[in-house]
C-alpha positions in Angstrom: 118.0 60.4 104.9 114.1 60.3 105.2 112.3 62.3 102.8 111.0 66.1 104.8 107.0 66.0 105.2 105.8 69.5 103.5 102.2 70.5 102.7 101.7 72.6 99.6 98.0 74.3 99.8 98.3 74.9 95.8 100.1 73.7 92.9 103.6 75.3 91.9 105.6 75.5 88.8 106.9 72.0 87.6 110.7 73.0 87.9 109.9 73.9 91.2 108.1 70.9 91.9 110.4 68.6 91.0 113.6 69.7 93.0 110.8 69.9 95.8 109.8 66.1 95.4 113.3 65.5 95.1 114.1 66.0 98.9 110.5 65.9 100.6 107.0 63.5 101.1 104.5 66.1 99.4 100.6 66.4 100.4 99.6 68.7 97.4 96.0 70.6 97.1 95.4 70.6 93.5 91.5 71.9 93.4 90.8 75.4 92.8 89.3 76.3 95.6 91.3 77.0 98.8 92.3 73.6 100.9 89.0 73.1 103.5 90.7 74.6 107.1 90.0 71.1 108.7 92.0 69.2 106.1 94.9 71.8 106.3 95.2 71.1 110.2 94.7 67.6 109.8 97.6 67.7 107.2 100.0 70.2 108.8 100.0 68.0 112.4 103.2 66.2 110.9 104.4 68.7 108.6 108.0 70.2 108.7 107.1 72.7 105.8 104.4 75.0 104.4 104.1 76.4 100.8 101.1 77.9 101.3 99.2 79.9 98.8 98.0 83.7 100.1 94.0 82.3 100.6 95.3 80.4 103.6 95.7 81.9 107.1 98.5 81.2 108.7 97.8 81.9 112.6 98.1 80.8 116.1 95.6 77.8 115.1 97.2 76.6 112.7 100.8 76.9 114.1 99.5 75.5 116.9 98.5 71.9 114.8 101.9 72.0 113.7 104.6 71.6 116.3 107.3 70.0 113.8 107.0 73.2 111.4 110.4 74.6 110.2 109.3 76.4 107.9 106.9 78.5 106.0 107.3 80.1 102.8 104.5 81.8 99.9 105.2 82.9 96.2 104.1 86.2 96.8 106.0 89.5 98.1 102.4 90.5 100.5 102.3 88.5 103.3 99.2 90.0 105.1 97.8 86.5 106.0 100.9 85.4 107.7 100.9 86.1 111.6 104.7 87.0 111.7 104.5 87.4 115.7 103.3 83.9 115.7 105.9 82.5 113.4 108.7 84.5 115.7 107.5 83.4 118.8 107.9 79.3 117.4 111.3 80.3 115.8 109.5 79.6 112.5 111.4 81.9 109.5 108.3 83.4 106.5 109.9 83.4 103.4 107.9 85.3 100.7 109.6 86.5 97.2 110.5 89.9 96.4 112.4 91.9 94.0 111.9 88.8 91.1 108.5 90.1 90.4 109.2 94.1 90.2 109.4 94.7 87.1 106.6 92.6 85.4 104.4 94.7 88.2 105.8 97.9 87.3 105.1 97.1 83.3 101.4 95.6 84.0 101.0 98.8 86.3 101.9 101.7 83.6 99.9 99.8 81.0 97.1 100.0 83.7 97.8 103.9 83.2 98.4 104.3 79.9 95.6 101.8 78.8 93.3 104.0 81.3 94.4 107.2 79.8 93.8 106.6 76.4 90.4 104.3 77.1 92.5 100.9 74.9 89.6 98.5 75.8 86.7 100.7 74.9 88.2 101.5 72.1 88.6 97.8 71.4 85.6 97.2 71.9 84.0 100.0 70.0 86.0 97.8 67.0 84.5 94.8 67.9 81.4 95.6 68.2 81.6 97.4 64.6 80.8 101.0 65.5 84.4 101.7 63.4 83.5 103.4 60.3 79.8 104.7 61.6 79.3 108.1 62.7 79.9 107.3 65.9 82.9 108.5 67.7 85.3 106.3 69.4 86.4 107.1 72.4 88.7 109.7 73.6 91.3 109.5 76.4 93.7 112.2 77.7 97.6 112.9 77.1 100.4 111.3 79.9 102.5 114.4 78.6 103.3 117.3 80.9 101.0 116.0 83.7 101.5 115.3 87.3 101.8 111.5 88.5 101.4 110.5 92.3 103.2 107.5 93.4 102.1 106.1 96.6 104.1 103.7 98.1 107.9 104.5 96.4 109.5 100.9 97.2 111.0 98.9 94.3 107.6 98.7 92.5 107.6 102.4 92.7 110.4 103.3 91.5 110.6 101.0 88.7 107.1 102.8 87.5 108.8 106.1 87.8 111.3 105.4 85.3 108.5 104.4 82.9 106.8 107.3 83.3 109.5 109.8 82.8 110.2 108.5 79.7 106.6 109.0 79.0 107.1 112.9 79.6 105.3 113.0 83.2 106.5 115.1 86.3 106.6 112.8 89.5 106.0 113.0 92.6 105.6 111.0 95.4 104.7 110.2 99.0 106.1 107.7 101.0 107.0 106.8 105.1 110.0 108.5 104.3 111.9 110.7 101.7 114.1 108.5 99.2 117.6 109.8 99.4 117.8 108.6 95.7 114.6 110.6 94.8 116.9 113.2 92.7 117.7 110.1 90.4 114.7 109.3 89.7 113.3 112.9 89.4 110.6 112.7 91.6 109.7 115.2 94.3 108.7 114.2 97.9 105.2 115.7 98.9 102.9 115.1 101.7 100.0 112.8 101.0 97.4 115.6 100.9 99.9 117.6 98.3 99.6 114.5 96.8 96.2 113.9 96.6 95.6 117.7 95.4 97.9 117.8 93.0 98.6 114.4 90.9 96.6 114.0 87.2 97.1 110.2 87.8 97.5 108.4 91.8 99.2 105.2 91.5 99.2 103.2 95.0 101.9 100.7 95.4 102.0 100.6 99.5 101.7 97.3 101.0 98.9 96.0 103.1 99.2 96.6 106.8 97.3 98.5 109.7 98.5 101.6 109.2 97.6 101.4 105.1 94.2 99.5 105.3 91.1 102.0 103.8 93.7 104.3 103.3 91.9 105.7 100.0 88.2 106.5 101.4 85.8 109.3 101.1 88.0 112.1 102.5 91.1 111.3 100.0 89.2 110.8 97.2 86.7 114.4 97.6 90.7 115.8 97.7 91.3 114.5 94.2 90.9 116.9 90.5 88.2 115.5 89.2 89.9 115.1 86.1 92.0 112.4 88.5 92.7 109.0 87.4 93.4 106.6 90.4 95.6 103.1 89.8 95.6 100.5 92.6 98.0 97.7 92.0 98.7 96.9 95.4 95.9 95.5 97.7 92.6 95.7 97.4 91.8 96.5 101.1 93.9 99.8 101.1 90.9 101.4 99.0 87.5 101.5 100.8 85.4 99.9 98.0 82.0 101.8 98.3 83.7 105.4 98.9 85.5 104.2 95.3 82.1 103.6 94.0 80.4 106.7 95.0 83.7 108.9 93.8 83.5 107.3 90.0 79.3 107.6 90.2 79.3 111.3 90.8 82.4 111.6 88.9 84.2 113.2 91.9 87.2 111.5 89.9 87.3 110.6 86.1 88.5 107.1 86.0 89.9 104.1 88.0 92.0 101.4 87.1 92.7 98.3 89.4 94.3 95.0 89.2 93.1 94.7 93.2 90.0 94.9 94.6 88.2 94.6 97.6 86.7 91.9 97.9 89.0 89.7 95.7 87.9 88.1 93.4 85.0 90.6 93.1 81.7 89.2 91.7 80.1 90.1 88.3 77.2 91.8 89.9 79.2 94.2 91.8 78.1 97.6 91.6 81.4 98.8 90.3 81.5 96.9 87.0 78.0 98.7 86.5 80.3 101.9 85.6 81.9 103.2 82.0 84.6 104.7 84.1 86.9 101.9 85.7 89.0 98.7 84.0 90.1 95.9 86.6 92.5 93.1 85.7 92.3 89.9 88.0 95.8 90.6 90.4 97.9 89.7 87.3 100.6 92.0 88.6 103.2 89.6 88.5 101.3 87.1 85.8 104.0 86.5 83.4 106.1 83.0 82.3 109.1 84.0 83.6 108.4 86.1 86.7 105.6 83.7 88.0 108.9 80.7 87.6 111.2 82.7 89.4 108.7 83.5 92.7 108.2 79.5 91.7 111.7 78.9 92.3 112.6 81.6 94.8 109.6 79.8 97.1 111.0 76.7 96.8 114.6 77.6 97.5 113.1 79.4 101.0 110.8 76.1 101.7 114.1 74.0 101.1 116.7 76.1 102.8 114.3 76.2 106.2 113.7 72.3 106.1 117.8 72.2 105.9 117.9 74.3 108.8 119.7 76.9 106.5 119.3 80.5 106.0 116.2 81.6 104.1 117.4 83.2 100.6 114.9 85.9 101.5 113.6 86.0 105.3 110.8 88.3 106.3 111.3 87.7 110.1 115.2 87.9 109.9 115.7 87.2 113.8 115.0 83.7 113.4 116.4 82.9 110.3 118.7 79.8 110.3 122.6 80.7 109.6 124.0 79.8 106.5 125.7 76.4 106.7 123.9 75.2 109.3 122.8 71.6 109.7 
């Protein structure tokens, strides 16, 4: 049988690679930069498969360069460059990769928190820079003990944090689209966002990216915040209007930030917001371990395979045209 044409817009994990060269003809992007848009269409015109990274658009144009597609798939649980309507309307099935990358998130999330809380970078760098043992003070954070933590977003992600916390002594509470019939489980109590907002020591967002959530965090939400309030972001950048964040941590409307997203991503080193004591950022390393980053690896490639079989996606975002099982 003829090998399957697939373009890959960045490299993957080598175990992944391999069963993926094993079965198709591979056009492979390996510079760091995104693919140029007029290579991708040029490449996808014969294609039969897409792993495509999440700094390329997958829309009506390109879909439309690529009448052989069967599938597209992405290492990445967010799929907010993906036009699912599109992909429907062709009978295309999105794979992305959930679930394998909760809990490294949920760990690199709580030591956003607790490395915010207690101030762990300035105080390594109050070490480094050899103010340890001078009469300066090093810097003091605040206790996780006996205070209130917000979830936004109580999904997988969410309640994986929630665990950590209470084991970390803090009272939960969360808001989400909908009240968690588990919620007694995890001892967290269902409040309105504004309740939310008003009462939490420490926000944590974890929704995902969509209309409805975009500049969810702005002026308003953050003027309704203690200003003793720390704020975490580890789900998109976009959800948070940048410049209301900005203005919040200048006038110190809120203590403290912490983000592993921001908006714009990758942010520049003359942004105004690494100009302030009061924020950390990590570069989206939610789900930047060995292992996890290997399974979304492998969890891609199994979706990329399955579709160019004509078989059912492993983990299908637009479930109506996945392919059955078994099918040739």
């Amino acid at each position: 049988m003829a090998a399957y044409k697939v373009v890959l817009t960045k490299e993957t994990w080598p175990a992944a690679m391999t069963r993926i060269e094993q079965h198709c003809e591979v056009k492979l992007w390996k510079e760091a930069e995104p693919i140029p848009r007029k290579l991708l269409l040029e490449w996808v015109k014969d294609a039969e498969g897409l792993l495509c990274a999440g700094d390329i658009q997958v829309d009506e144009e390109l879909l439309t360069h690529a009448p052989g597609l069967r599938v597209v798939a992405q290492s990445m649980v967010g799929y907010d460059n993906i036009d699912i309507d599109a992909c429907t309307r062709r009978g295309i099935p999105f794979g992305n990769t959930p679930g394998v990358l909760v809990e490294a998130t949920a760990d690199l999330t709580f030591a956003l928190l607790l490395s915010a809380a207690r101030r762990i970078h300035e105080c390594w760098d109050f070490v480094r820079s050899g103010n340890w043992g001078s009469d300066a003070r090093p810097p003091y954070g605040v206790d996780l003990f006996g205070k209130t933590l917000g979830i936004v977003g109580m999904g997988d992600i969410g309640s994986a944090v929630a665990r950590r916390a209470r084991a970390s002594g803090l009272n939960i509470i969360y808001y989400n689209r909908s009240k968690r019939m588990d919620d007694t489980l995890l001892e967290a109590r269902y409040v309105d966002f504004s309740e939310l907002l008003e009462e939490s020591d420490f926000i944590i967002c974890l929704v995902p990216l969509s209309n409805r959530s975009r500049g969810m965090f702005g002026a308003a939400e953050f003027a309704r915040m203690k200003p003793s309030a720390y704020f975490i972001n580890a789900a998109r950048g976009a959800i948070v209007n940048t410049v209301a964040l900005y203005e919040a941590l200048k006038s110190k409307q809120i203590a403290y930030a912490a983000l592993d997203v921001t908006d714009p991503e990758p942010i520049s080193g003359d942004h105004p917001l690494l100009s302030l004591p009061n924020i950390l950022i990590t570069p989206h390393v939610g789900s930047a371990t060995y292992e996890t980053r290997n399974r979304m690896a492998d969890l891609a490639a199994d979706n990329l395979l399955a579709g160019l079989l004509r078989q059912a996606l492993p983990t299908c975002v637009n479930a109506s045209v996945n392919y059955s099982l078994g099918a040739i």
